[in-house]
C-alpha positions, 0 to 999 in steps of 0.5 A: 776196880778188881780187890786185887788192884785196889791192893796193888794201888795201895802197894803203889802210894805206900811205897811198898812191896805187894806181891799176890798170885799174879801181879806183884809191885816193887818199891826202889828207895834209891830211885823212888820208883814202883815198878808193877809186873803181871806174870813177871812182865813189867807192865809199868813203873811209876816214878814218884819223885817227877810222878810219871807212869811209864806203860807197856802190855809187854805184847799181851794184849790182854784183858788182865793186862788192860785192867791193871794199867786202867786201875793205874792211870785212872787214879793216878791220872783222872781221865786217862785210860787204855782202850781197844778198837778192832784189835787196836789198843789206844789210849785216851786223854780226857783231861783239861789239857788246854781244853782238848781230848785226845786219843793217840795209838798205844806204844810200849814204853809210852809215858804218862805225864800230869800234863800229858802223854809221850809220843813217839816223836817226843819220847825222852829215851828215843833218839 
């Protein structure tokens, strides 16, 4: 993991603003919510109180962007991670939800829970 999202790491379990050069984390009290931008974008935001992460590459799929939210899932949720294939981002559930690995399609807004991943299907915002 780069220096720069062991700090936003550790901005993100303090509870606490971090900003340096391009990625910055804001920490909400009335919400008990960090929300982790890149460039300004918001790339997720990590609700502490039902501890869910929600993820989007805002429509740069870029290395930088991958990195960040990797560093993200992989210490709040051990076995989780972005990758791309042929220009496709997916996402990886390596955890031992009921002994099963999946990889699902990447979304915007996507939410990772300790238990599992939104989908579209059973996304809480989509109607």
């Amino acid at each position: 993991m780069r220096k720069i999202e062991t700090a936003m790491i550790g901005a993100i379990t303090s509870k606490s603003d971090w900003t340096n050069t391009n990625t910055s984390v804001e920490y909400s009290t009335s919400e008990n919510l960090s929300e982790i931008r890149l460039h300004g974008h918001l790339i997720a935001w990590y609700d502490h109180t039902k501890q869910s992460l929600g993820i989007s590459n805002c429509g740069w799929e870029t290395v930088t962007t991958k990195s960040r939210l990797n560093a993200i899932l992989s210490t709040f949720y051990r076995g989780v991670g972005i990758f791309q294939k042929n220009y496709q981002w997916f996402i990886s559930d390596k955890r031992e939800t009921n002994n099963v690995s999946s990889i699902r399609w990447f979304y915007n807004g996507m939410i990772v829970y300790n238990y599992g991943l939104s989908s579209m299907d059973s996304h809480p915002l989509v109607a």
